[in-house]
Backbone as CSV, one residue per row, in Angstrom:
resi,resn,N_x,N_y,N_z,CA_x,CA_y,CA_z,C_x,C_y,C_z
1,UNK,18.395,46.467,-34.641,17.332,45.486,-34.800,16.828,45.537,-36.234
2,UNK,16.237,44.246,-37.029,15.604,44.383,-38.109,14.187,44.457,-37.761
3,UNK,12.983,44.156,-38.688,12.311,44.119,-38.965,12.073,42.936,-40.259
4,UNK,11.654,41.430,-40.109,11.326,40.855,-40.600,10.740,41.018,-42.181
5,UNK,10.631,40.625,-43.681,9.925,41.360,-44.247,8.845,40.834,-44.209
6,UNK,8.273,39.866,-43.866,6.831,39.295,-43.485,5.839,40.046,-42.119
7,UNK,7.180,40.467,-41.668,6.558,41.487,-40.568,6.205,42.967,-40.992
8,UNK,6.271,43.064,-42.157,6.702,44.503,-42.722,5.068,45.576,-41.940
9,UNK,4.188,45.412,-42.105,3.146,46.095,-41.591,2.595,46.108,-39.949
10,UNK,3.493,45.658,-39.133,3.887,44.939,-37.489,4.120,46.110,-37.087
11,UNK,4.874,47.666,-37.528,5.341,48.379,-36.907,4.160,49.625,-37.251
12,UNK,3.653,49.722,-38.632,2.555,50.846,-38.898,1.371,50.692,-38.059
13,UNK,0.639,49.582,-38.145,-0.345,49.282,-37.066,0.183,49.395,-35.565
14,UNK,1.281,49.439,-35.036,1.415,49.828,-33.660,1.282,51.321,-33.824
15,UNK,1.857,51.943,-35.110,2.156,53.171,-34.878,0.414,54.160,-34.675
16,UNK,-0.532,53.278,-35.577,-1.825,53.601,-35.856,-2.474,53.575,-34.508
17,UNK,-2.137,52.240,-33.515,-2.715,52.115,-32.012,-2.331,53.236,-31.305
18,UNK,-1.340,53.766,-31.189,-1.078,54.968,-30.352,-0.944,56.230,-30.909
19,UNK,-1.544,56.225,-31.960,-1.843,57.560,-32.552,-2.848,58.242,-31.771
20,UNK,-2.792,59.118,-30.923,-3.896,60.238,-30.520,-3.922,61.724,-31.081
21,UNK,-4.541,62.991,-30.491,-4.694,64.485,-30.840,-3.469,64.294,-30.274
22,UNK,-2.900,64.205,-29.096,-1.304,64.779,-28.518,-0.169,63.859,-28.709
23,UNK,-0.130,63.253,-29.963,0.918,62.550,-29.988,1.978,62.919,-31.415
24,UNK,3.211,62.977,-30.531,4.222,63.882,-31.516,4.183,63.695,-32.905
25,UNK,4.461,64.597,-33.811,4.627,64.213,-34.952,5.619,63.010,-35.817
26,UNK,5.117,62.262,-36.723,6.199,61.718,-37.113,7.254,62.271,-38.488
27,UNK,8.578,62.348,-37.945,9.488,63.237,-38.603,10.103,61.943,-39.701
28,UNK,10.000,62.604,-40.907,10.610,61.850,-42.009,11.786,62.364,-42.773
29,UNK,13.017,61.862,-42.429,14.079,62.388,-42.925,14.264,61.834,-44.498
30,UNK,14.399,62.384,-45.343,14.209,62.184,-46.712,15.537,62.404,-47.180
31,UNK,16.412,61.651,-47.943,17.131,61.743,-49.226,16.850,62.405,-50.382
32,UNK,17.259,63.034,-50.905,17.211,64.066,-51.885,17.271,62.478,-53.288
33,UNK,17.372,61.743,-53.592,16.852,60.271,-54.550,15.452,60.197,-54.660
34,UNK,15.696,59.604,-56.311,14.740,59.535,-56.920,13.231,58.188,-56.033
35,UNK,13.820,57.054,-55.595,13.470,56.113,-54.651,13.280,56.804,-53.431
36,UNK,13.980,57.546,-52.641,13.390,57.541,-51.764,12.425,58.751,-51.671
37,UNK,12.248,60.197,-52.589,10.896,60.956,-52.840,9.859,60.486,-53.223
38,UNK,9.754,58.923,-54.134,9.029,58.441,-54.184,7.895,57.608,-53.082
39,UNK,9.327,56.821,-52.540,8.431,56.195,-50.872,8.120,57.103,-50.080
40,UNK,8.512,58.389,-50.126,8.072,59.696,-49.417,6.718,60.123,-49.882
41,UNK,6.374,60.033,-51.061,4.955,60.311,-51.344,4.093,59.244,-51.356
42,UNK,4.874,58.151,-51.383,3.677,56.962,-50.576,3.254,56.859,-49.323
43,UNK,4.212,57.049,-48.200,4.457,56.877,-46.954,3.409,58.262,-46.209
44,UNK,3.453,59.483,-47.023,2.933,60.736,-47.324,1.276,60.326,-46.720
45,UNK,1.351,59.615,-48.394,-0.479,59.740,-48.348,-0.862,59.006,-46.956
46,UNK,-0.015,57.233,-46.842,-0.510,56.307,-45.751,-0.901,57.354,-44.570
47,UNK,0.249,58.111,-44.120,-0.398,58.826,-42.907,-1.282,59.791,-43.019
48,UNK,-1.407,60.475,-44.233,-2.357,61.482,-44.404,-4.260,60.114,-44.384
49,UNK,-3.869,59.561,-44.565,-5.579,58.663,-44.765,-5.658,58.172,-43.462
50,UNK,-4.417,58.249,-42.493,-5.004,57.919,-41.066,-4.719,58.868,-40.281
51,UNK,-4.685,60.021,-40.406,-4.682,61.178,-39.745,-3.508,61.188,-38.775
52,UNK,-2.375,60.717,-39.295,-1.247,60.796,-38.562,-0.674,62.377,-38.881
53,UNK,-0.297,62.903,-37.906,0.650,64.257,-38.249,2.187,63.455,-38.552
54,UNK,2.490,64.417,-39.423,3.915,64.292,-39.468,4.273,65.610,-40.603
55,UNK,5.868,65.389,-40.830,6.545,66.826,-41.234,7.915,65.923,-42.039
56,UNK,8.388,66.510,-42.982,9.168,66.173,-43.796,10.179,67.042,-43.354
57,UNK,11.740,66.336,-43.599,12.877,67.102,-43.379,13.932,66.362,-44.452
58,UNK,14.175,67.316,-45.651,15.112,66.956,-46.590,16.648,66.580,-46.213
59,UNK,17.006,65.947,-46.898,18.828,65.335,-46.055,19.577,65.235,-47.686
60,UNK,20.272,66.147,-47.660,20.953,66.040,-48.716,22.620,65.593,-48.920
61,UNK,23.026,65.168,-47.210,24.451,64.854,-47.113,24.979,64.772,-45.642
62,UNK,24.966,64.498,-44.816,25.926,64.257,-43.672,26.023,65.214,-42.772
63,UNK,25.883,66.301,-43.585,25.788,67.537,-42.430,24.300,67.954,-42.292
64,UNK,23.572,67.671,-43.064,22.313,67.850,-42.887,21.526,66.721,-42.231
65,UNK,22.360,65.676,-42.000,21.999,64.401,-41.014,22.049,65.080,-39.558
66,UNK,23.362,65.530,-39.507,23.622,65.965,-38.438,23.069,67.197,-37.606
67,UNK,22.644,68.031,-38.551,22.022,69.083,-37.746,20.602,68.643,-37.505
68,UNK,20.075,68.193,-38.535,18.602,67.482,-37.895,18.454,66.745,-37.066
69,UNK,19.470,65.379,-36.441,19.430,65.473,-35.154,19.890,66.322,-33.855
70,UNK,20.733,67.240,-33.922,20.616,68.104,-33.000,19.319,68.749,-33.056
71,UNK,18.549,69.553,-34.046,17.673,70.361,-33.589,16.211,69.642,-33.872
72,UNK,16.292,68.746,-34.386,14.652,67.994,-34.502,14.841,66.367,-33.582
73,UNK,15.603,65.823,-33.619,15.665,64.450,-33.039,15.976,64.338,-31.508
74,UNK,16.853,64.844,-31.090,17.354,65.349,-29.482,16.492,65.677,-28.807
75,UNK,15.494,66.606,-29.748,14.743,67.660,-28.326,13.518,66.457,-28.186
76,UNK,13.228,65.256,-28.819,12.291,64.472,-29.110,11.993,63.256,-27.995
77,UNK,13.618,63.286,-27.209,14.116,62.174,-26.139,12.781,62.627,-25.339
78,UNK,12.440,62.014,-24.300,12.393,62.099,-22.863,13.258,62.924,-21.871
79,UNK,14.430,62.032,-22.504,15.434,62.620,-21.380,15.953,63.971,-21.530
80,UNK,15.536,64.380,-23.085,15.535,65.797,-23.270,14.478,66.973,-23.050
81,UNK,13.107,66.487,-22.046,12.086,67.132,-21.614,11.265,67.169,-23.050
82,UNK,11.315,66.025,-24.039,10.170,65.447,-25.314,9.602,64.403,-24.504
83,UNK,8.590,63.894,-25.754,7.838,62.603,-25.146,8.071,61.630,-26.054
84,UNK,9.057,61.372,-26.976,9.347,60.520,-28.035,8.863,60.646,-29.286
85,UNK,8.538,59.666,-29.987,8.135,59.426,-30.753,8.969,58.571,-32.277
86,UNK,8.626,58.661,-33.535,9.043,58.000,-34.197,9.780,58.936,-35.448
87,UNK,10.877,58.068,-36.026,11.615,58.964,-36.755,11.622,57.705,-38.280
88,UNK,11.094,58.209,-38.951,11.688,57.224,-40.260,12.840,57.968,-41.394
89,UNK,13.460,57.220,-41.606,14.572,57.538,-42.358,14.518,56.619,-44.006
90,UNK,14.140,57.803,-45.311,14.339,57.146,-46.179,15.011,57.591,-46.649
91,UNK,16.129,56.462,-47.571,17.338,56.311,-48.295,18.303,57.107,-47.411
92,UNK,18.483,57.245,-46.088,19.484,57.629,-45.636,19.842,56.636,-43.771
93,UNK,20.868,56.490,-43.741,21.315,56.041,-42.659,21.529,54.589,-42.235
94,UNK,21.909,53.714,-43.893,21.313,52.509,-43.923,23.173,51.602,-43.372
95,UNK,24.482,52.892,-43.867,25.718,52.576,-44.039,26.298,53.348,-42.378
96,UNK,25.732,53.832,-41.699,26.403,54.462,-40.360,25.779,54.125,-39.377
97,UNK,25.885,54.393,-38.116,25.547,53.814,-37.094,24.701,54.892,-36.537
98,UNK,23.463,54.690,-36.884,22.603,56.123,-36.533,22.223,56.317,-34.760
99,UNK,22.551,55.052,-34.262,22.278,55.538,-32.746,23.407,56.453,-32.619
100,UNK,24.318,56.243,-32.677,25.707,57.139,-32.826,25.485,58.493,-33.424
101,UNK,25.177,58.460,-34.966,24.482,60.257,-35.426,23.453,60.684,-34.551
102,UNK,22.459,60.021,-34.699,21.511,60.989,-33.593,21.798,60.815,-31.827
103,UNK,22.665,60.516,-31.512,22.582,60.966,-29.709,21.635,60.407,-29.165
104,UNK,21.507,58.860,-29.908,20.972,58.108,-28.987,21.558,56.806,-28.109
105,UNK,23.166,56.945,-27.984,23.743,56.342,-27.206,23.665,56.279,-25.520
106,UNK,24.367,55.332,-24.673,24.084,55.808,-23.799,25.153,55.111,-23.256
107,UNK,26.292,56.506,-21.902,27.378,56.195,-21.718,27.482,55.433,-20.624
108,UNK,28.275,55.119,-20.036,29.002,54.220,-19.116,28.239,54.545,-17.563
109,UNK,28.094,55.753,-17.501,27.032,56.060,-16.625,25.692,56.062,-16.580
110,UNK,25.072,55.344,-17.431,23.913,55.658,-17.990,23.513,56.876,-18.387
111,UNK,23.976,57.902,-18.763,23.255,58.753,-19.575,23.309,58.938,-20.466
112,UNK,21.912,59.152,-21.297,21.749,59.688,-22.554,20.766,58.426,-22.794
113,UNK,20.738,57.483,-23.988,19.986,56.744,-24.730,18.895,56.871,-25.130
114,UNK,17.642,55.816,-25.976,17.465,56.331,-26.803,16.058,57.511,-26.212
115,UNK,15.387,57.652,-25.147,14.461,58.137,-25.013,12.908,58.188,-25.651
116,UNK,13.114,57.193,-25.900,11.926,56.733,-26.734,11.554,56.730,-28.134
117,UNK,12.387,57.285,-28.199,12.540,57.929,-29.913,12.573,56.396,-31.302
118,UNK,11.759,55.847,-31.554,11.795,55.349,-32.326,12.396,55.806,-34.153
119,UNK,13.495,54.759,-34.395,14.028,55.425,-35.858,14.010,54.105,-37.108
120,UNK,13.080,54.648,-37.646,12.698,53.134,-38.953,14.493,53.770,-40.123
121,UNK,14.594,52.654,-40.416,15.436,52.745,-41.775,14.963,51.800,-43.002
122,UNK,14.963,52.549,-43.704,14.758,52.184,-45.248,15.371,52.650,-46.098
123,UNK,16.588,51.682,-46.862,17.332,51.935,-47.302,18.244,51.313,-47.995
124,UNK,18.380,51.516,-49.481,18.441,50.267,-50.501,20.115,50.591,-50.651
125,UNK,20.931,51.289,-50.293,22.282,51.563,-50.221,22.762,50.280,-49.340
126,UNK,24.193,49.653,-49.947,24.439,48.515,-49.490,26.005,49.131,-48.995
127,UNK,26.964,48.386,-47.906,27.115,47.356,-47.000,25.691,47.528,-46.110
128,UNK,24.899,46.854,-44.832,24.357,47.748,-43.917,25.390,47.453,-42.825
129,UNK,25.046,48.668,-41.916,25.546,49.221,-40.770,25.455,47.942,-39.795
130,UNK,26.343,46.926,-39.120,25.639,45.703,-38.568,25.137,46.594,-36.917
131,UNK,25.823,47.358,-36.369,25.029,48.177,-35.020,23.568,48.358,-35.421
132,UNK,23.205,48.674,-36.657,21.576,49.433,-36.934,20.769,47.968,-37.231
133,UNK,21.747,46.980,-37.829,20.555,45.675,-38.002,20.880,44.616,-37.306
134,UNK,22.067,44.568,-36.247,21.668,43.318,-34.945,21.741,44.161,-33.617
135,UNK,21.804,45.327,-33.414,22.151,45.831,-32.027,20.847,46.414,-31.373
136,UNK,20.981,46.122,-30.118,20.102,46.183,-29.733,20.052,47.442,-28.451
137,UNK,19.089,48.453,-28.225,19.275,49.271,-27.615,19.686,49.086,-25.780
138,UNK,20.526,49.939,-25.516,20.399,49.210,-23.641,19.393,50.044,-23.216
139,UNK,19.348,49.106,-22.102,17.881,49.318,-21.633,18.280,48.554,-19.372
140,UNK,17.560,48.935,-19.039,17.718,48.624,-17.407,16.933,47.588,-17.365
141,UNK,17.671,46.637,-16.791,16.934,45.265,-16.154,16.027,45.575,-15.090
142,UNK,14.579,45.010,-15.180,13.694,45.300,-14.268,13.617,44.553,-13.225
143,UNK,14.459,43.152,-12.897,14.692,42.437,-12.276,15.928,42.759,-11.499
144,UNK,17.313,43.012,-11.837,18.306,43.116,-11.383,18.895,44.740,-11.569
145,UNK,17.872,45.625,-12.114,18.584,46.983,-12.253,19.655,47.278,-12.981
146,UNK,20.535,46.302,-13.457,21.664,46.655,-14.517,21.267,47.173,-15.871
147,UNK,22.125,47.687,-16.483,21.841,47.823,-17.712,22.236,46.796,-18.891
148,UNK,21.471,46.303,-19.417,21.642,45.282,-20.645,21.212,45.652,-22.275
149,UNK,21.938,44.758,-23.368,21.517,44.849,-24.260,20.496,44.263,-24.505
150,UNK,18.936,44.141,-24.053,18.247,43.364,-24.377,16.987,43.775,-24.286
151,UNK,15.711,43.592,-24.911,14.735,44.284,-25.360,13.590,43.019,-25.790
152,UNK,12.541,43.216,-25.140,11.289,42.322,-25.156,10.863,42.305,-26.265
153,UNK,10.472,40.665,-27.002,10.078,40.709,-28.072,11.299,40.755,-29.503
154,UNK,12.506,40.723,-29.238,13.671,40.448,-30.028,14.614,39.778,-29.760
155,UNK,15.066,39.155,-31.035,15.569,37.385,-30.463,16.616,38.142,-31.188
156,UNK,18.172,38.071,-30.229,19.314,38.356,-31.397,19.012,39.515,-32.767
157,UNK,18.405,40.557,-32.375,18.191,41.231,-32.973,17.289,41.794,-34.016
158,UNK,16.733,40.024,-34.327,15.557,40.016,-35.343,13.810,40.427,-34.313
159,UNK,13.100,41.096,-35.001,11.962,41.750,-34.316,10.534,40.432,-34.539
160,UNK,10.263,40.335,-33.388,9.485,38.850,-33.313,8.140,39.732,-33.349
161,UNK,7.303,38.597,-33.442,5.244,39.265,-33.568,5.253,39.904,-32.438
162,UNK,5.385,39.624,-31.144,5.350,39.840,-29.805,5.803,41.419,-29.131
163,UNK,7.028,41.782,-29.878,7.561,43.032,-30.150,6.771,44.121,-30.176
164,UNK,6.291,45.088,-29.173,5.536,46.386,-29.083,6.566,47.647,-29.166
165,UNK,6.433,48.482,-30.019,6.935,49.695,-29.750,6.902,50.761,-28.624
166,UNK,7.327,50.955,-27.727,7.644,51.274,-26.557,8.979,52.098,-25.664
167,UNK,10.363,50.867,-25.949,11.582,51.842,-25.877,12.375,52.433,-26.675
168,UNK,12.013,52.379,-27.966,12.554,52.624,-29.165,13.428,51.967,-29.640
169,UNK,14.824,52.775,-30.482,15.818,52.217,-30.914,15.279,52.143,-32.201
170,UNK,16.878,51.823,-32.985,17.197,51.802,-34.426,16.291,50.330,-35.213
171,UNK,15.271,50.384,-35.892,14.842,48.830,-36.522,14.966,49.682,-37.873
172,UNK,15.648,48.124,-38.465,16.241,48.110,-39.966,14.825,47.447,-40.668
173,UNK,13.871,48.303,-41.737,13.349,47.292,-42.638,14.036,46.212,-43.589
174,UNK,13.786,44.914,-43.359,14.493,43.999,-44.480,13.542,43.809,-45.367
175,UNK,14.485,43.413,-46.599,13.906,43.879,-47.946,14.316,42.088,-48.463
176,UNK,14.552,41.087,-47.782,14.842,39.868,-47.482,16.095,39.679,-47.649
177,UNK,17.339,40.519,-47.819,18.700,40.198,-48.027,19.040,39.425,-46.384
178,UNK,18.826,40.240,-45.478,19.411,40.113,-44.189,19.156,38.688,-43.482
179,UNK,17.821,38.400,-44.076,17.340,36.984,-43.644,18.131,35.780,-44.609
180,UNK,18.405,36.238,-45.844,19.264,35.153,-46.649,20.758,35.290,-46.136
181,UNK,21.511,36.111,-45.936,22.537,37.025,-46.567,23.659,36.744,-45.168
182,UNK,22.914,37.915,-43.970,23.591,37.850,-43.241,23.491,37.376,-42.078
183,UNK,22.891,36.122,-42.179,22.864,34.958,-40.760,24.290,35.062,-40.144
184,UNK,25.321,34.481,-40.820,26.614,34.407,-40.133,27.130,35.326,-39.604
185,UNK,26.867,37.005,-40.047,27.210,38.023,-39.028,26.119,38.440,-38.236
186,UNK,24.943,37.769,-38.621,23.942,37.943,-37.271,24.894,37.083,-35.933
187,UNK,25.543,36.008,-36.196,25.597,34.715,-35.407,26.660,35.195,-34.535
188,UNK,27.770,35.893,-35.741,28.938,36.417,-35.163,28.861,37.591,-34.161
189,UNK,28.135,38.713,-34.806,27.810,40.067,-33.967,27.288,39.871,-32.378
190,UNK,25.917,39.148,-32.617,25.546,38.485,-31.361,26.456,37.873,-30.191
191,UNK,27.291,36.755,-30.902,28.257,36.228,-30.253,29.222,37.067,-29.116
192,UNK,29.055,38.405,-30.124,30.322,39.657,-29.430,29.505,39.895,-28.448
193,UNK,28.501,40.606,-28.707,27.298,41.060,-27.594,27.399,40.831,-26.425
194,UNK,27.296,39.027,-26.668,26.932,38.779,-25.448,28.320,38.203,-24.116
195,UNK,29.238,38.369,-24.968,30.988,38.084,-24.204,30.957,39.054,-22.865
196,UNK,31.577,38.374,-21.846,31.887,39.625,-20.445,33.048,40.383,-21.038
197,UNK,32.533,41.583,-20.418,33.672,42.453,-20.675,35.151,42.429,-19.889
198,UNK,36.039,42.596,-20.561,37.625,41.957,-19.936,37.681,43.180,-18.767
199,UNK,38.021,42.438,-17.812,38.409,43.894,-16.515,39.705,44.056,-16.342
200,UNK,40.423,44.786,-15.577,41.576,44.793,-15.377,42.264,44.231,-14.495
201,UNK,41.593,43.103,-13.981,42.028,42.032,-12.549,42.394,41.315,-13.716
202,UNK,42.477,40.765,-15.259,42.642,40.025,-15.854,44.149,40.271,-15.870
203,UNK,44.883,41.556,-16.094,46.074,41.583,-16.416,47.291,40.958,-15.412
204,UNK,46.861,41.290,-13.916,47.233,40.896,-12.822,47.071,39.356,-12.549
205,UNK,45.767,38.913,-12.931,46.347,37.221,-13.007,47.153,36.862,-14.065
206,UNK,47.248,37.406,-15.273,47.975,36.726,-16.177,49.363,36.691,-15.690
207,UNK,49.162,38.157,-15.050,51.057,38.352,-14.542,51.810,37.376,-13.591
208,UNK,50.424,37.402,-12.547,50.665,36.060,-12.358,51.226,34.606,-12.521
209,UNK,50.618,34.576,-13.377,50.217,32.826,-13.745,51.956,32.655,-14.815
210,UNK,52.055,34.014,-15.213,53.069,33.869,-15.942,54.537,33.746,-14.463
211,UNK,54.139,34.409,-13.947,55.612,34.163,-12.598,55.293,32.628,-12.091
212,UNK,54.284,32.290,-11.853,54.433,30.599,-11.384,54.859,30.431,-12.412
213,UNK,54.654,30.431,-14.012,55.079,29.259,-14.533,56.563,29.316,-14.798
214,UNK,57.238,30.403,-14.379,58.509,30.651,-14.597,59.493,30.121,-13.181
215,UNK,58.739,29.582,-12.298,59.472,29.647,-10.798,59.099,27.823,-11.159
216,UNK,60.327,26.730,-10.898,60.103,25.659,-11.201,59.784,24.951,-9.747
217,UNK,59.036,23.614,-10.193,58.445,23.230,-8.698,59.128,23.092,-7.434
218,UNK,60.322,22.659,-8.191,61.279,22.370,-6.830,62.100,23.379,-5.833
219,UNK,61.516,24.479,-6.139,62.141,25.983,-5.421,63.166,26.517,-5.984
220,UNK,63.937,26.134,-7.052,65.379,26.400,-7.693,65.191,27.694,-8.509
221,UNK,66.258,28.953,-8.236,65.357,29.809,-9.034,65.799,29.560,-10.639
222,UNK,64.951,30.013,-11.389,65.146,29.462,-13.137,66.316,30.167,-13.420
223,UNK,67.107,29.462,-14.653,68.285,29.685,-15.253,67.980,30.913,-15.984
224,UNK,68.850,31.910,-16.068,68.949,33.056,-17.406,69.458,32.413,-18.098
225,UNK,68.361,32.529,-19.328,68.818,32.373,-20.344,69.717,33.367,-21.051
226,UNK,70.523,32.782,-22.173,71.308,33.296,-22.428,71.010,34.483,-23.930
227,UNK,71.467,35.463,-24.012,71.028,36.105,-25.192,71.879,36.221,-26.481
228,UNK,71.455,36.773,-27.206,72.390,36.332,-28.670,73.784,37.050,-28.244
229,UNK,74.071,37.925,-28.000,75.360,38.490,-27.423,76.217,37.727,-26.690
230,UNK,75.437,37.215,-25.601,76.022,35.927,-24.687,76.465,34.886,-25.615
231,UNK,75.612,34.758,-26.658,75.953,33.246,-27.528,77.157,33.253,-28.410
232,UNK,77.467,34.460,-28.819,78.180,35.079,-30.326,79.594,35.168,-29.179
233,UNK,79.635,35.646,-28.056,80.898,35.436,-27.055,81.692,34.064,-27.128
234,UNK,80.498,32.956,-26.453,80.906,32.389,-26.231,81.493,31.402,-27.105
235,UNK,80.681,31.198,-28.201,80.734,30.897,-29.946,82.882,31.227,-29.987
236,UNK,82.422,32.588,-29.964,84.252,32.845,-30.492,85.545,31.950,-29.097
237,UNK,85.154,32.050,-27.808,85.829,31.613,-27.412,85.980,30.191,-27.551
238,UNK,85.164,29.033,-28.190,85.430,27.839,-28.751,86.393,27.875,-29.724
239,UNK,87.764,26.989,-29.378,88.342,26.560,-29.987,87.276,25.964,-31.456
240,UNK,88.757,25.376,-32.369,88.254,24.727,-33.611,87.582,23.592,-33.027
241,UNK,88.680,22.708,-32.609,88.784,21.338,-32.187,87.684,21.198,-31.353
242,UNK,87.005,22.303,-29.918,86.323,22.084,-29.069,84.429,21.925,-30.136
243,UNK,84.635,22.913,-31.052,82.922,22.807,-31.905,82.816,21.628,-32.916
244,UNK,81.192,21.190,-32.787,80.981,19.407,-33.133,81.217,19.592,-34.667
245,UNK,81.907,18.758,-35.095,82.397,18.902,-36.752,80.457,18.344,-37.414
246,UNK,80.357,19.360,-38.158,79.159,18.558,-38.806,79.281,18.057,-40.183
247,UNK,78.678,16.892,-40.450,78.456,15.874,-41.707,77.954,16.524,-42.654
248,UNK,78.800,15.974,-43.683,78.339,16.351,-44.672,77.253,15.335,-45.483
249,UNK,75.824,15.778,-45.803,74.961,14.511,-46.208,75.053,14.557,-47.826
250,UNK,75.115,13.359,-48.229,74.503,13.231,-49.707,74.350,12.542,-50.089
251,UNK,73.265,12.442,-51.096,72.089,11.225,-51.362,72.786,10.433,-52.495
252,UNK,73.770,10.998,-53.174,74.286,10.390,-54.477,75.483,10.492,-54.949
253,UNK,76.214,10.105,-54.099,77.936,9.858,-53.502,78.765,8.886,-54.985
254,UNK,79.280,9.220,-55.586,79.641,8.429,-56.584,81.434,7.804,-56.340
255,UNK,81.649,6.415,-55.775,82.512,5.871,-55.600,83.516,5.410,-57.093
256,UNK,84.931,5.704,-57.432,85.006,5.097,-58.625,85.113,3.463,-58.986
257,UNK,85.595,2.628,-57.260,85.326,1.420,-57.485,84.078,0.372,-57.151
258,UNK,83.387,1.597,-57.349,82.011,0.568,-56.720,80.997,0.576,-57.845
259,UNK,80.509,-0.227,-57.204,79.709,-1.060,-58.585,77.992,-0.313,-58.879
260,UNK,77.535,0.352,-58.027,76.508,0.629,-57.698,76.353,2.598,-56.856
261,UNK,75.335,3.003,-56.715,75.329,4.530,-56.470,74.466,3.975,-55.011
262,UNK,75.698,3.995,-53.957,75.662,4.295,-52.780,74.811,5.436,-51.653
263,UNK,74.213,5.439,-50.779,73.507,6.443,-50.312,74.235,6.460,-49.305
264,UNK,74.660,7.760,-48.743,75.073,7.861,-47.570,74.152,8.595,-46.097
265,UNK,73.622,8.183,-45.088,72.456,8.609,-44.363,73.117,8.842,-43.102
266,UNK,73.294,10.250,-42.925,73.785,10.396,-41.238,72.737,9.882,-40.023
267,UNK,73.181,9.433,-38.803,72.940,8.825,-38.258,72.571,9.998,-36.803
């Protein structure tokens, strides 16, 4: 999911409404960059003037992504006996699929996902990740009990006014590229999203459909065709005389008693 940049202050004020004494800290995974220690000591003070707790955790490369979600992000789920909370990520996680690094997927059986764990990205490193800025977390239909990609308050991925923080998941801050930039793989990604998934009764009708079309209407069973081996046989057993003599064409036939340059056109 993104985050609008007109919406940009939509997610701090929710975070300010449910700030209480017992509410988890917010963990800031930091890039070892000059940009992002900086938004770290901005982001710093904002919560220090509203009495937000939170705790800094340096990330200097991939493996230090990785162990900080095993031992600070995981234990943070719900479903890991935490109560959630929020994770911001500066200058890191803007190029990978961070539901994927942190173990907030969720498998075929439903287990695992995100547990409430909210994860901001900010992050001026370019391609972005399209899972972290159109995907949307699954979540259980409260109507029909299935599990879907779909989440109240987000249209195709973009984060509407209406949008409360609640089940978490990955939101991308836009910095306005995504709103100029990447409509057409918003349009496309979405598109995938929302396709049924192919089952395996599909292979069995095709197999199908392919034997009718091979069995002709009138009950006759179809001819074997013949294969290049078959052809190169039968090729040699043709006489000279029995194979069709072919013409020779040419456009500019020069006669010595004729008066004019003749065309000759096989028929």
């Amino acid at each position: 999911m993104y985050l609008p940049r007109n919406f940009i202050a939509h997610l701090y004020q929710n975070l300010i409404k449910r700030t209480h004494a017992a509410a988890p800290a917010v963990l800031l995974l930091v890039a070892l960059e000059p940009d992002a220690l900086c938004a770290c000591r901005i982001l710093t003070a904002l919560l220090k003037r509203d009495y937000i707790p939170h705790k800094i955790q340096p990330i200097a490369g991939y493996g230090d992504l990785s162990r900080a979600a095993d031992e600070l992000v995981r234990p943070m789920r719900t479903t890991e006996g935490g109560s959630g909370g929020v994770v911001v990520c500066l200058g890191v996680g803007g190029m990978i699929d961070m539901e994927e690094i942190l173990g907030m997927d969720m498998d075929e059986n439903g287990q695992g996902g995100t547990g409430n764990v909210e994860v901001w990205i900010l992050d001026a490193r370019r391609p972005w990740n399209l899972a972290n800025v159109f995907g949307t977390p699954i979540g259980e239909d409260s109507t029909t009990g299935e599990l879907v990609r779909r989440q109240p308050g987000v249209e195709k991925g973009r984060i509407m006014q209406s949008y409360q923080s609640l089940k978490g998941g990955v939101i991308v801050f836009d910095d306005g590229d995504i709103e100029e930039e990447l409509q057409a793989e918003r349009t496309a990604y979405c598109g995938l999203e929302e396709m049924p998934e192919v089952g395996e009764d599909m292979g069995s009708d095709d197999e199908s459909n392919d034997h009718e079309e091979d069995t002709p209407v009138s009950g006759q069973a179809p001819k074997k065709r013949k294969s290049w081996s078959d052809r190169e046989d039968s090729d040699e057993e043709m006489s000279e005389d029995e194979r069709p003599r072919q013409r020779l064409r040419s456009n500019s036939v020069w006669l010595p008693n004729a008066t004019r340059w003749p065309t000759l056109t096989l028929c």
